[in-house]
N, C-alpha and C positions, 0 to 999 in steps of 0.2 A: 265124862260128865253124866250124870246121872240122869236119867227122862224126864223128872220133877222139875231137875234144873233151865233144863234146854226146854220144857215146854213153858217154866217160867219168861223168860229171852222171848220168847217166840212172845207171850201175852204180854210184855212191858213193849216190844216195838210194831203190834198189830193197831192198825187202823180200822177204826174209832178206837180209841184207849179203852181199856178195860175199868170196869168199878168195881172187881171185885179181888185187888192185889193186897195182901198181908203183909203187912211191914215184917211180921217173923219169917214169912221165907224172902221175902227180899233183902234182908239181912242174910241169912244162911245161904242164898246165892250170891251174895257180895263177897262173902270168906270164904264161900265153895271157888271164885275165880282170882283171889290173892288178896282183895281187899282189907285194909286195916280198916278198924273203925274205932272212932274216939269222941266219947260226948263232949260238947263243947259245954253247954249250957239249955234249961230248959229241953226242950226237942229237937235242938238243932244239933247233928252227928258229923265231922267230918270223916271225910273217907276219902282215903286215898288209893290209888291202883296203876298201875305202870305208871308211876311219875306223874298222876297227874293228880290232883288235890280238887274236891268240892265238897261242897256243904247241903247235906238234906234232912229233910224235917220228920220225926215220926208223927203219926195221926197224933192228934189230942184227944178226941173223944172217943176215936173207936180204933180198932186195929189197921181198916183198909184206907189205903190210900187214896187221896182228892185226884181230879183231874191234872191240876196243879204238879202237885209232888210227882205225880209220875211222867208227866214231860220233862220237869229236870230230871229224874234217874234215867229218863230215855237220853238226853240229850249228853249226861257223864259219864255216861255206862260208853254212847259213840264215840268220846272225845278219848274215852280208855281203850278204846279198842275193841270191845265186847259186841258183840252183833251177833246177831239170830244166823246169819250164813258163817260167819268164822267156827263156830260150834257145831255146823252139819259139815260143813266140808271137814270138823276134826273127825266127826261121830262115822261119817263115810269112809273114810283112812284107817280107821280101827278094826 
């Protein structure tokens, strides 16, 4: 995984949330970790990744994402499996 990637991980599950995430790299870190992505309608995108299926929003008026939006990608990204420690402990093994 790329440093970009894994420090993206690291800023989508750090507390207080961040204000300042790009829907473009959190999409190119969604397909950098297997994710399919399919517009549904309007901004809403589903994504799917180890079996698991949700639906997320791109910004409408600007590129970075709401507080909102990024507690569901935090909370689909956990339910997939993705987590800030599964990508250090891979990044340490390498």
């Amino acid at each position: 995984m790329s440093r970009r990637h894994a420090n993206l991980i690291r800023s989508i599950f750090h507390e207080p949330p961040s204000g300042n995430l790009h829907w473009r790299d959190v999409e190119s870190l969604l397909k950098h970790v297997g994710a399919s992505l399919e517009p549904i309608s309007g901004a809403r995108v589903r994504v799917t990744l180890n079996r698991m299926e949700g639906v997320l929003h791109r910004p409408h008026h600007s590129n970075v994402l709401d507080a909102n939006a990024l507690v569901h990608l935090r909370e689909f990204l956990a339910r997939a499996g993705v987590t800030p420690s599964l990508y250090e402990t891979k990044g340490a093994e390498e």
